[in-house]
N, C-alpha and C positions, 0 to 999 in steps of 0.2 A: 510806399507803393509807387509804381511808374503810371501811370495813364497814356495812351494817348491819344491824342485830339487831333481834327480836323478843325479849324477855326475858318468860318468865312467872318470877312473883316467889311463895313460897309452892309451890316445886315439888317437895319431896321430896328433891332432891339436885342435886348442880351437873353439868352435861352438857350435849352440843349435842346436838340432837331430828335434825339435817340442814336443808335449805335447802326453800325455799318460795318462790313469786310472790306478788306482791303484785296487787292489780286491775290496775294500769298494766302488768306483765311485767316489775316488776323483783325481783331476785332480793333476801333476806334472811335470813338466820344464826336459825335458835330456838334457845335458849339458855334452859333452866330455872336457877334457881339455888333455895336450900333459906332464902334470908333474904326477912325479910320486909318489903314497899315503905315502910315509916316510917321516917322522919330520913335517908333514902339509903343504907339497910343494904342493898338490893337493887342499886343502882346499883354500888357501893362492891363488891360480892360478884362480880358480873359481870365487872369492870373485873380482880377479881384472878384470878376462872377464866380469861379471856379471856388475861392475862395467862403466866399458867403455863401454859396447852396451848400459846399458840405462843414459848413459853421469851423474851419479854422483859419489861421492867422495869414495872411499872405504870405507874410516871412518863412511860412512852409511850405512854399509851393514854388518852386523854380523849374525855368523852361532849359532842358535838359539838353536838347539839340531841337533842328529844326526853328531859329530865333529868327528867321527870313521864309521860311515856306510855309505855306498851310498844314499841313502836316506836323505837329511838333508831338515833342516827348514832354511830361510834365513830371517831375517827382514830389511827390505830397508825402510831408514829414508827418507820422505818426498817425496816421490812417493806412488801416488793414482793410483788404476787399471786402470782405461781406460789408464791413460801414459804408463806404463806398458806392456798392449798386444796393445797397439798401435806397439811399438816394438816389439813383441816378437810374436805378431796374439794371439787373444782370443783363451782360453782353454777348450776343446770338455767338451761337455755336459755329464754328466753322464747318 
């Protein structure tokens, strides 16, 4: 499945804020994490919360596009959505 995320970098601690619309009415995950955006210490931080709240491996979860902006794409190997916003709670309707 694709995700995607809003990450603010510099947040204080690692946690999902809930789900948002983007202008178009698509849906996106925020995601603080507590590292901060140099050398891909933020990316890298994301990739491993993202990873432990929905209990798989990091090696399944690579940043798709968006590896410099807030905004990114995320693809998680072998997770189907209902597992997914089972964790996380389903994403508001556009």
């Amino acid at each position: 499945m694709r995700l995607a995320v809003r990450v603010t970098p510099k947040g204080g601690r690692d946690g999902v804020d809930g789900w948002a619309l983007d202008p178009g009415g698509r849906p996106y995950l925020k995601v603080r994490v507590s590292a901060a955006p140099a050398d891909g210490e933020a990316n890298a931080a994301l990739v491993a919360f993202l990873a432990k709240t929905l209990k798989r491996p990091k090696s399944a979860l690579r940043i798709v596009s968006g590896e410099t902006a807030r905004l990114k794409l995320i693809e998680i190997d072998g997770l189907d959505e209902p597992a997914a916003y089972a964790v996380l709670g389903p994403p508001p309707l556009p």
